[in-house]
N, C-alpha and C positions, 0 to 999 in steps of 0.2 A: 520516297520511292515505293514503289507499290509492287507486290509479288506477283508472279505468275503462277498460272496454276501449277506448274513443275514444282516450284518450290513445297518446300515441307512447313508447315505450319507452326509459327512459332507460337510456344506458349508463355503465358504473358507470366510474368515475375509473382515469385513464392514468396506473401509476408510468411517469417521465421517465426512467429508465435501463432499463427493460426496453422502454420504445418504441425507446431509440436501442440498443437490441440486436439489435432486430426491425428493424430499418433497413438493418443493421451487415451481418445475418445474411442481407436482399432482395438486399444489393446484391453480399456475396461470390459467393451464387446468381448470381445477374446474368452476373458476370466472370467464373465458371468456365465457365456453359453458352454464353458469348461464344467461351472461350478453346476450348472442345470441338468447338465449331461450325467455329472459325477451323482448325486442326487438321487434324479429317478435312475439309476443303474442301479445305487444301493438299494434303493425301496422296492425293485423289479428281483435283487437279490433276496434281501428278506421275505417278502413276502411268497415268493413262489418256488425259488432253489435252497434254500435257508433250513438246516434241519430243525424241527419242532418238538422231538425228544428234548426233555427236560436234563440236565445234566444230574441231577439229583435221582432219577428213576432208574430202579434197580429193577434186573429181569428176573427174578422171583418173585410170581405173582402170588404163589401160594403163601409165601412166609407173612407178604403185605395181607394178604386178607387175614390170615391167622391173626396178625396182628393187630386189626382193625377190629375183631370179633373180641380181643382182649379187651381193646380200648373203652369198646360200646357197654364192655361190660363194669368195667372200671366207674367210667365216668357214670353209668345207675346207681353205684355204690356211694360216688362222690354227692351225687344230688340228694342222696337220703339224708345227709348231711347240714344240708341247708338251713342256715337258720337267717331269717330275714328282720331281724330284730336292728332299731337303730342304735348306733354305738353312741354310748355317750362318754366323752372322751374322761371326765371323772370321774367315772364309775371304774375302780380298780378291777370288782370282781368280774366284773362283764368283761373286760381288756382280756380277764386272766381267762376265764373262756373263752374267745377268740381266740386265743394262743393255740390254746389245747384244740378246738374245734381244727384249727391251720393243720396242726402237727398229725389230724385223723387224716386228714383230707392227704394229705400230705405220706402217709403213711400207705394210700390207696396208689397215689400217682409213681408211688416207687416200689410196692411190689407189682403194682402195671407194666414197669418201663424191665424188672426184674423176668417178668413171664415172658414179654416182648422177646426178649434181648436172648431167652433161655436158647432158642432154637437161633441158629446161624442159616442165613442166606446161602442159597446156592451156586450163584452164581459171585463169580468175583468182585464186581462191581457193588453188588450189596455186602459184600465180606468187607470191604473197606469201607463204603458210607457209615455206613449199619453204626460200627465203633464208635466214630465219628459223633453220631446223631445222640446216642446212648452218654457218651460222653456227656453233650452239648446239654444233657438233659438232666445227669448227674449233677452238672452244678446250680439249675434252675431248682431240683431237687433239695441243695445246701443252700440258695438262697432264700428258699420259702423257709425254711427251719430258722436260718438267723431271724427271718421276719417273726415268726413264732416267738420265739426269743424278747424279742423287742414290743411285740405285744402284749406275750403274756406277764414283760417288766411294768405294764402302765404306760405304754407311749403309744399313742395312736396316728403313726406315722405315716406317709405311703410307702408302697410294697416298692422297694428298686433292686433289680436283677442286673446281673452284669451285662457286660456287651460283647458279643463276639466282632469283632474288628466295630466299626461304625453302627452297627445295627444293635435292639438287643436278640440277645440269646433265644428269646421265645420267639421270634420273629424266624430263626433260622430252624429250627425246630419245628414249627410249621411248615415251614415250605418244603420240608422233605417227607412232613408227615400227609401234606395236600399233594404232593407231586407224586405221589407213590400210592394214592386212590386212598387212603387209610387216616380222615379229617378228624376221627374219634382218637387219634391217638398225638393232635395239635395241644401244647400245653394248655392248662385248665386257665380261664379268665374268671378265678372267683375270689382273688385279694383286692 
């Protein structure tokens, strides 16, 4: 029998695996145009509503330059220092200079971090970092002397500094010494 146009249109039989294909297929849609959306919102977040203050930067500009004027001064003292001579790891008496030459060097980067640290920040935010960083630097400070130690025993070993969580220590010390305009007062890279 055949319909009339009154009739409503029947629609012809749903295979059960190609409905839950077409389901399968709505809803991955779904989660990709979710996940694309989610995506550029964050990158549309960062890049343009996102603040760019470093968390590390303290609003005492003056103490940072003070501090940076230490550093540069520091580290002129540190390079007169230099001795570019190759280590030969048998050689006891050269080891035991190295030592000593470490502990001069060494000597400069802690009455550096001492002049640094004399004056307190103004602001609160560098009243707390500041501690922090000084700390962070005292023990870079105790680990170049062990190194000292270990060189000037005869063992021509590589220099190793502890870690602040995952990272090392000079790592974290930098990034507050570069984030706060003041890159002459980033620990010294001369072990």
């Amino acid at each position: 029998m055949t319909g009339t146009l009154d009739d409503p249109p029947v629609d012809p039989p749903v295979d059960p695996a190609v409905d839950r294909r077409h389901r399968r297929s709505v809803v991955g849609t779904a989660a990709v145009a979710v996940a694309i959306v989610a995506f550029v919102g964050f990158w549309t977040w960062a890049l343009f509503f996102a603040s760019k203050e470093s968390i590390n930067k303290i609003d005492d500009r003056g103490w940072a330059a003070r501090a940076e004027a230490i550093c540069v001064d520091a580290n002129a003292q540190r390079d007169e220092l230099a001795d570019y001579r190759r280590i030969d790891p048998d050689d006891a008496e050269l080891l035991r200079e190295r030592g000593d030459l470490i502990d001069r060097s060494t000597d400069i980067v802690e009455r550096m971090i001492d002049d640094v640290t004399a004056a307190v920040p103004s602001d609160p935010k560098g009243q707390e970092l500041v501690p922090r960083w000084e700390a962070d630097y005292r023990i870079l400070i105790e680990n170049r002397r062990r190194y000292a130690d270990i060189t000037r025993a005869g063992r021509n070993e590589p220099f190793r500094e502890e870690a602040a969580g995952t990272i090392p220590i000079s790592e974290r010390i930098a990034r507050f010494a570069v984030d706060n305009e003041m890159p002459a007062c980033s620990p010294p890279r001369d072990l």
